[in-house]
Steps between C-alpha positions, in 0.01 A plus 500: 500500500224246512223502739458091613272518743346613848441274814407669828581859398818440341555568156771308306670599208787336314783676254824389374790658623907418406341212289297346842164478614451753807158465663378820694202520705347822683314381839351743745746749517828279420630424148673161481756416186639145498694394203595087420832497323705188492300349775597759740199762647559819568238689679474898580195633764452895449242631736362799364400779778187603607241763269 
């Protein structure tokens, strides 16, 4: 995984997964994934619980 950057709290990291870039960023609380294959994005929105 490679950290990218960090804007407003969110970190952004990118790997390579099934031969695709997936993007993943960890914001307050909620971890975003988003993945651009074949010009179609999918996005999935965990929110993580409270600690």
């Amino acid at each position: 995984m490679e950290y990218l950057f960090e804007h407003n709290g969110c970190r952004v990291y990118r790997f390579i997964g099934r031969g695709q870039f997936v993007y993943f960023a960890n914001c307050k609380g909620e971890t975003i994934s988003m993945s651009d294959s074949t010009g179609v994005r999918n996005t999935t929105n965990i929110k993580s619980g409270n600690r």
